[in-house]
C-alpha positions in Angstrom: 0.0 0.0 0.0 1.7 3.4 -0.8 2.6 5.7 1.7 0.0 8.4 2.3 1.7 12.3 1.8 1.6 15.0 4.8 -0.3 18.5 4.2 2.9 20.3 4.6 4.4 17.9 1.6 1.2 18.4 -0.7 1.6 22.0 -0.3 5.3 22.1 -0.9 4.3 20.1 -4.6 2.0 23.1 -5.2 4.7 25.9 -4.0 7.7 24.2 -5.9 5.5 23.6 -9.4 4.7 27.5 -8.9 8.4 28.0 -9.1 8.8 26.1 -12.1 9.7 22.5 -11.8 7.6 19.9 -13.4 5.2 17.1 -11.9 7.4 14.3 -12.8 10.7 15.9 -11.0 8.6 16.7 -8.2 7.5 13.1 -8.5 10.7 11.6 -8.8 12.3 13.9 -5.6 9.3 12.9 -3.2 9.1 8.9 -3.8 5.5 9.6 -4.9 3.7 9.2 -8.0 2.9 11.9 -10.9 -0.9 11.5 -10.5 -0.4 12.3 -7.0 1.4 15.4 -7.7 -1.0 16.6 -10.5 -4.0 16.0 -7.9 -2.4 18.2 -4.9 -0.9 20.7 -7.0 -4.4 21.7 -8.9 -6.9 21.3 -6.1 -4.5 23.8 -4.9 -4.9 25.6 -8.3 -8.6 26.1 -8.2 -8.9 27.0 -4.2 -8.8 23.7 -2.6 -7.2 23.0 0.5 -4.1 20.6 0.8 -5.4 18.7 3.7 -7.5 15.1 3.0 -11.3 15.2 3.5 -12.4 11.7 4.9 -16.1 11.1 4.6 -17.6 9.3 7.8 -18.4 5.8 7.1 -21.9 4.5 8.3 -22.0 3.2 12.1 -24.7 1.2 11.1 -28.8 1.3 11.4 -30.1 2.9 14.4 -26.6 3.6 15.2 -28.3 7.4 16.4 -30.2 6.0 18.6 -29.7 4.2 22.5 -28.3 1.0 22.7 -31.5 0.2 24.8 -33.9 0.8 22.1 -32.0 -1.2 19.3 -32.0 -3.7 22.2 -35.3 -3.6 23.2 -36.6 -3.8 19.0 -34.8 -6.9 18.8 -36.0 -8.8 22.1 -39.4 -7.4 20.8 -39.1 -9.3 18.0 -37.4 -12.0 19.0 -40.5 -12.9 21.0 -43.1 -11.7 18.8 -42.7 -12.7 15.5 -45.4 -11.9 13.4 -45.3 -8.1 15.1 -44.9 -5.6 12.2 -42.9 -2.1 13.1 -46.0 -0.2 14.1 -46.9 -2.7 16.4 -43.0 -2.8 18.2 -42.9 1.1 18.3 -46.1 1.3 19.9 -44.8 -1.1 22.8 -41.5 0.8 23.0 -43.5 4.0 24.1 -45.0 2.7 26.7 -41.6 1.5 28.4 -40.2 2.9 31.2 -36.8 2.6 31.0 -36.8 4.4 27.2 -38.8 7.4 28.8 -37.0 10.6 27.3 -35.3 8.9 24.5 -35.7 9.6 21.0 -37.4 6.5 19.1 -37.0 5.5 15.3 -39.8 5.5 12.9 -41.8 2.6 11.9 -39.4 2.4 8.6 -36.3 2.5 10.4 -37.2 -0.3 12.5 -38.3 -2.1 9.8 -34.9 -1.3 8.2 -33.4 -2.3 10.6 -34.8 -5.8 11.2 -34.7 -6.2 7.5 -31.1 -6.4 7.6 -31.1 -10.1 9.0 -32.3 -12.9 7.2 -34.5 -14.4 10.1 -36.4 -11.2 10.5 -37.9 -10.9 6.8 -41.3 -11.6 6.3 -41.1 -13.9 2.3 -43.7 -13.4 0.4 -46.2 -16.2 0.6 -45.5 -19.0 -2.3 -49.2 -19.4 -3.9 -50.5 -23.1 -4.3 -51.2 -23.7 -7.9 -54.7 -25.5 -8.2 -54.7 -28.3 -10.9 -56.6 -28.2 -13.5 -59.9 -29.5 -12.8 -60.7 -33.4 -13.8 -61.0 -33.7 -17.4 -64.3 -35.6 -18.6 -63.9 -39.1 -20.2 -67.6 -40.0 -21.2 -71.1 -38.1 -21.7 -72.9 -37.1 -18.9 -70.0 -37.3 -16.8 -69.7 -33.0 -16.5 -71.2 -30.1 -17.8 -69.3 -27.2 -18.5 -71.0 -24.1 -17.7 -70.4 -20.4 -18.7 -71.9 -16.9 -18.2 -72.0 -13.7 -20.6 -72.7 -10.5 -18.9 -73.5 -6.8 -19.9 -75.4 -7.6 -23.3 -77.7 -4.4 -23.9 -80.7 -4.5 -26.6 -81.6 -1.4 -28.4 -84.9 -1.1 -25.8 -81.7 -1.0 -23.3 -82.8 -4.1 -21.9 -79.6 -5.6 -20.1 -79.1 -9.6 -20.5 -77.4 -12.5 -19.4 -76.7 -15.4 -21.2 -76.3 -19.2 -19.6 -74.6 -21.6 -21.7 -74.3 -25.3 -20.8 -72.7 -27.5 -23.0 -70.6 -31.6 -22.9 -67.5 -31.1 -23.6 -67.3 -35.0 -24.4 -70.4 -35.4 -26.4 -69.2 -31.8 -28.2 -73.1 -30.5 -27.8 -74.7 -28.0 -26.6 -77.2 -28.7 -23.9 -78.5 -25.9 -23.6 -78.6 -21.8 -23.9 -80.7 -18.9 -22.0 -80.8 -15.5 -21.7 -82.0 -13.6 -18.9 -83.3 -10.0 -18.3 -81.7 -8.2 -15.8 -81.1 -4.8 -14.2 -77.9 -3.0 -15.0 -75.4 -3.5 -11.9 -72.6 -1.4 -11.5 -70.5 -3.7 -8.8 -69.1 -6.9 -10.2 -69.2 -8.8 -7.0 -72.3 -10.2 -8.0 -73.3 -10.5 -11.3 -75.2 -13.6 -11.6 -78.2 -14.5 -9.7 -78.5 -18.0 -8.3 -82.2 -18.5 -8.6 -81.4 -17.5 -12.6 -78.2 -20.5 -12.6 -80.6 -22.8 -10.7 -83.7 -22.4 -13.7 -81.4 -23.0 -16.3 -79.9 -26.2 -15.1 -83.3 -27.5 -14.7 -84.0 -26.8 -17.8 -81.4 -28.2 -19.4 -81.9 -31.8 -16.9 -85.4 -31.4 -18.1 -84.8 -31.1 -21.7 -82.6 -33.5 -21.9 -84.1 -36.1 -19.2 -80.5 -36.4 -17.4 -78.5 -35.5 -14.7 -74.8 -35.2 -15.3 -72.5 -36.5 -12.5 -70.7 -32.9 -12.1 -71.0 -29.7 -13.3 -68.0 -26.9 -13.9 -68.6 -23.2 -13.4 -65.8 -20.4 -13.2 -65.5 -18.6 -9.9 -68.6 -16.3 -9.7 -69.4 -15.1 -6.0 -72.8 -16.4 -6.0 -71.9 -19.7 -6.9 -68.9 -20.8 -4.8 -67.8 -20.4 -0.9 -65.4 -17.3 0.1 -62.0 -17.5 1.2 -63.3 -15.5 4.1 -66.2 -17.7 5.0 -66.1 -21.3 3.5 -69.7 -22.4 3.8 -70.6 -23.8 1.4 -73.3 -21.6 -1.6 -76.4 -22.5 -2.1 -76.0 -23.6 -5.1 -73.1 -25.7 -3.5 -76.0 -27.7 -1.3 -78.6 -27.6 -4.5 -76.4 -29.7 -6.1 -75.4 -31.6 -3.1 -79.1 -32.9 -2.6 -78.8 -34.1 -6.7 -75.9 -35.9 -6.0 -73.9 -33.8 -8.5 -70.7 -32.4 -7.9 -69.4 -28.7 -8.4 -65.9 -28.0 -9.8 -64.7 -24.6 -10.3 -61.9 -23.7 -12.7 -58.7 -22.1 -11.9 -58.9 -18.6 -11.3 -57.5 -16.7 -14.4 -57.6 -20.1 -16.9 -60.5 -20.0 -18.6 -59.0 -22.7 -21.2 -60.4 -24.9 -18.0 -63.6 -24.4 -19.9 -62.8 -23.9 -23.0 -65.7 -25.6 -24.8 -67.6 -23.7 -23.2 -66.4 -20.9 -23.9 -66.4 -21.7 -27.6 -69.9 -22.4 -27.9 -70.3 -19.4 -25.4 -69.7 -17.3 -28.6 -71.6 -19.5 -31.5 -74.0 -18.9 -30.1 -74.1 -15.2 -29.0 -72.4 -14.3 -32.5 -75.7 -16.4 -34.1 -78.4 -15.3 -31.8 -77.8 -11.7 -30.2 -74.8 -10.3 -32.6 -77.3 -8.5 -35.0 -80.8 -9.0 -33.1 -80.3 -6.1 -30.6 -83.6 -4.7 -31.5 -85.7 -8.2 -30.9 -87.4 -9.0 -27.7 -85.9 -11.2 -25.0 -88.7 -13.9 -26.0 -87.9 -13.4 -29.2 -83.8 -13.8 -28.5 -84.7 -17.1 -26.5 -86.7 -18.9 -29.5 -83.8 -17.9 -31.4 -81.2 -19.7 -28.9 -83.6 -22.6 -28.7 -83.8 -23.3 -32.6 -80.2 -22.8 -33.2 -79.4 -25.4 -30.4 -81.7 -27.9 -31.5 -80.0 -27.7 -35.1 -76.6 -28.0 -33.6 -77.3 -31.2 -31.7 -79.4 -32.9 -34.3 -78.9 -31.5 -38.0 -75.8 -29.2 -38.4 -72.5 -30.8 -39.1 -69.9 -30.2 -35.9 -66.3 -29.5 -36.9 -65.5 -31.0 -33.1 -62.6 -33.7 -33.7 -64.6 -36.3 -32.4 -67.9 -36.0 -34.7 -65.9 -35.8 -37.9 -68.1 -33.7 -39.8 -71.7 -35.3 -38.3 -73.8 -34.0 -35.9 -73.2 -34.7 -32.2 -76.8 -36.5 -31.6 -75.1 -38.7 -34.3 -71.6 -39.3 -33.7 -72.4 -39.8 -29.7 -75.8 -41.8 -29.9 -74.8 -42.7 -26.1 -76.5 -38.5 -25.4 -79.7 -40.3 -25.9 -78.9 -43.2 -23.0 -78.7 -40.7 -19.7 -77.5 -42.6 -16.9 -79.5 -40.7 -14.3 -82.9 -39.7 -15.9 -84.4 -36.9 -14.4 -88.0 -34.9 -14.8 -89.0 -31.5 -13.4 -92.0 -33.1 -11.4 -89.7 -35.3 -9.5 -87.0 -33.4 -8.4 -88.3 -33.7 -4.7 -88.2 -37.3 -5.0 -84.9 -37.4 -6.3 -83.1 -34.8 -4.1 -81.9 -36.1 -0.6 -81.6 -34.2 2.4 -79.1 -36.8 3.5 -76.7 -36.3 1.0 -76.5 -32.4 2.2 -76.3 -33.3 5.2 -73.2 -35.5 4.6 -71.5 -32.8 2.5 -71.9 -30.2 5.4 -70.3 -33.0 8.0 -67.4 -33.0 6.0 -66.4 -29.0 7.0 -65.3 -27.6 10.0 -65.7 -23.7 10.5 -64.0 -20.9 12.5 -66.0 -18.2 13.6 -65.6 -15.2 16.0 -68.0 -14.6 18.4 -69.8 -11.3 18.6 -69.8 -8.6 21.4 -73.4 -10.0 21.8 -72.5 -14.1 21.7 -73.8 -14.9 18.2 -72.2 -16.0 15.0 -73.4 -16.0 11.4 -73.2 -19.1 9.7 -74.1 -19.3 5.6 -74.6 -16.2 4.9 -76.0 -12.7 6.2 -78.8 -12.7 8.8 -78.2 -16.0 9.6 -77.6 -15.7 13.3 -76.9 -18.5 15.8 -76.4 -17.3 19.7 -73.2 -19.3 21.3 -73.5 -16.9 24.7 -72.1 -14.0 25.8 -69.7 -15.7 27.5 -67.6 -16.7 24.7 -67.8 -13.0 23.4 -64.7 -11.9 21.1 -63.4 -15.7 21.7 -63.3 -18.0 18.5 -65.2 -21.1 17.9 -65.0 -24.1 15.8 -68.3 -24.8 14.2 -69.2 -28.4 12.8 -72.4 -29.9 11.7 -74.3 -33.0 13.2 -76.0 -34.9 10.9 -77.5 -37.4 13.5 -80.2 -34.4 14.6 -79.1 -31.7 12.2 -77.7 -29.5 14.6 -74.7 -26.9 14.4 -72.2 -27.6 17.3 -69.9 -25.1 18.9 -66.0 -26.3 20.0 -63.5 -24.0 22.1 -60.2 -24.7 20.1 -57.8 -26.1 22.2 -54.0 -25.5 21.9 -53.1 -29.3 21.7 -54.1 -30.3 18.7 -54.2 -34.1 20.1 -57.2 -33.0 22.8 -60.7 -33.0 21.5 -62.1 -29.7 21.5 -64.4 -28.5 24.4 -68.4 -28.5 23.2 -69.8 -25.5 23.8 -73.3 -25.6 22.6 -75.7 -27.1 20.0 -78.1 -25.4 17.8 -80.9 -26.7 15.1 -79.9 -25.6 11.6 -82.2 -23.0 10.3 -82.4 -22.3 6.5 -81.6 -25.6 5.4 -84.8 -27.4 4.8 -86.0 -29.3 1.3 -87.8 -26.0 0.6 -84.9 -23.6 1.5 -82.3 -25.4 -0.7 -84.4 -26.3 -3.6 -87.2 -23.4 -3.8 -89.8 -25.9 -3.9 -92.9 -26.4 -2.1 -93.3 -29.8 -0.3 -96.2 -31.3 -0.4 -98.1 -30.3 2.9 -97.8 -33.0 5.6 -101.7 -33.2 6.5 -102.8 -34.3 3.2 -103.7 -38.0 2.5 -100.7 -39.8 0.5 -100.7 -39.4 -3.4 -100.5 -41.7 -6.2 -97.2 -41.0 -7.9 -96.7 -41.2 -11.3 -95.0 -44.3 -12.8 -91.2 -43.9 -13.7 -91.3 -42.2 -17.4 -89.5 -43.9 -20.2 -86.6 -42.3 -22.3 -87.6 -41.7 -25.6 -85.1 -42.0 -28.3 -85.2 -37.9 -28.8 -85.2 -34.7 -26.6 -87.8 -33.1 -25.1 -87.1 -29.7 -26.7 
């Protein structure tokens, strides 16, 4: 390492150039090196001073500040985790020993604990959800779809349903559906509206599928928030059909769907803005009736026929279904198995109750459990909703709190269907229909 100069030798370069000698004698003389002289002798030049400026090197983060309070951020967070900077500052003005002190900001601490590894907070790796089962035979799922914000000339707002097998390569069915205009996109399509066109399409059709796929629409699927299951979850339940929901973001997931989504907007409302909604839906019902039974299909599987005739098996539904005997066919049991299968969390109200499926749906746990959180599971013995205190061993069985009967989850809640009263004399039901080789359009 080479040998630092003195002031008084830096300003002996400067005095001695003045007087003629060159940078390289003075170089030579002093044992230095000529950028060294050149540097001293014009700082000089332009007004600078011969002596070194040394800037101070940081002391560190929170270096300012009282050993005690870097000490006391750390212990702080050494036995509170998951406490953010706000939290720790706020606990470090209460302390008595760091009364009078100056305290850091709520970045510096975080600065400061950002500097070690341990401290960071990584940003959560999402799970990626798998695609959802793909379908290997008819009837085994239904792919179903939803067009929003259509507007007639009469500035009628729409919605249109399609349903379609994305193994027979058909569509089942599309509807359309007057609507008001909504300016939120939280909930854009009605349940009741979903739950008319399915049984339309099991009517028409005289089937039920074994599942049925929707995208991720609010009225249709449990919330990350509150995972009870929707309605339309339990409707589905009692049918025995199952619900899958496509990856958030993918809609290839449906992408037959989605295909005949736009066949059959581009054919039926694309041009026909000024018709009437009954007049759109006859429309839609022709034009699906000639895709499943006359038009050729350019799907890989019905090689240029129609799909009524290159998958005969649409016309064999392995669980035949009619409007008139939905009742018979739905079972309370199998809803009541589905909602045994969950376990809920729920915090208890300043007033003891909970809400469970949904809003106004109240259950009291007690005042004394107020602001306390309670596992929630359902009894399908007596149909009762039992209340747990979570325990901190996860071995020990939690502590029952309470039982309450289910409200809101009747034959006639679920399905929107009358029963038939109970004081009436039994009725005659109707023999078990036969298939017909066709569809009951």
């Amino acid at each position: 390492m080479a040998k630092r100069t003195t002031p008084e030798q830096r300003q002996s370069f400067y005095v001695r150039h003045i007087r003629g000698e060159t940078y390289r004698a003075i170089a030579e003389s002093e044992s230095v090196s000529l950028e060294c002289v050149r540097y001293w002798c014009r700082r000089q030049r332009d007004g600078g001073s011969y002596h070194s400026t040394y800037r101070r090197q940081p002391s560190g983060l929170l270096s300012h500040f009282d050993s005690k309070v870097r000490y006391c951020v750390l212990r702080l967070r050494v036995k509170h985790p998951r406490w953010g900077p706000n939290r720790i500052l706020a606990k470090l003005q209460k302390r008595r020993t760091l009364k009078g002190l100056p305290l850091p900001s709520e970045a510096s601490i975080g600065r400061y604990l950002h500097q070690w590894e341990h401290f960071r907070r990584h940003s959560k790796v999402q799970k990626v959800r798998e695609r959802p089962r793909q379908p290997t035979e008819v009837y085994d799922l239904w792919q179903m779809d939803f067009k929003v914000d259509i507007t007639l000339q009469d500035s009628t707002h729409l919605h249109l349903h399609t349903v379609c097998d994305p193994v027979g390569e058909v569509c089942i069915g599309a509807r359309v559906f007057a609507v008001q205009k909504v300016q939120t996109r939280t909930k854009r399509v009605d349940f009741r509206s979903v739950r008319a066109m399915l049984r339309r399409c099991f009517d028409q059709w005289g089937a039920l599928p074994a599942a049925i796929q929707t995208d991720g629409e609010s009225t249709l699927v449990s919330h990350v928030e509150d995972p009870f299951p929707s309605d339309f979850d339990l409707w589905l339940a009692g049918l025995g059909i199952q619900h899958f929901v496509t990856r958030s973001g993918k809609p290839t997931d449906n992408a037959e769907v989605e295909r005949f989504h736009r066949t059959f907007n581009d054919y039926a409302i694309i041009g026909n803005e000024k018709l009437s909604v009954d007049e759109l839906q006859a429309i839609l019902d022709e034009a699906v009736i000639d895709h499943a039974f006359e038009l050729s299909s350019r799907a890989e599987g019905c090689a240029g026929r129609p799909p009524l005739e290159a998958h005969p098996e649409l016309l064999e539904p392995p669980q035949p279904y009619r409007a008139e005997h939905e009742l018979a066919i739905f079972d309370l049991k199998r809803v009541d198995a589905f909602l045994s299968s969950f376990t809920w969390t729920r915090k208890v109200g300043k007033t003891g109750q909970i809400c469970i499926g949904g809003q106004h749906k109240y259950y009291s746990v007690g005042r004394a459990y107020a602001r306390q959180h309670v596992l929630v599971r359902f009894d399908p013995s007596d149909r009762h909703f039992v209340f747990y205190l979570p325990t901190s061993d996860e071995y020990d069985a939690p502590q029952e709190i309470g039982r309450r009967p289910a409200r809101y989850l009747e034959l006639e809640d679920i399905t929107g269907l009358a029963t038939w009263p109970a004081d009436l004399l039994p009725q005659q039901l109707p023999l078990p229909f036969i298939f017909c080789e066709g569809v009951n359009c």
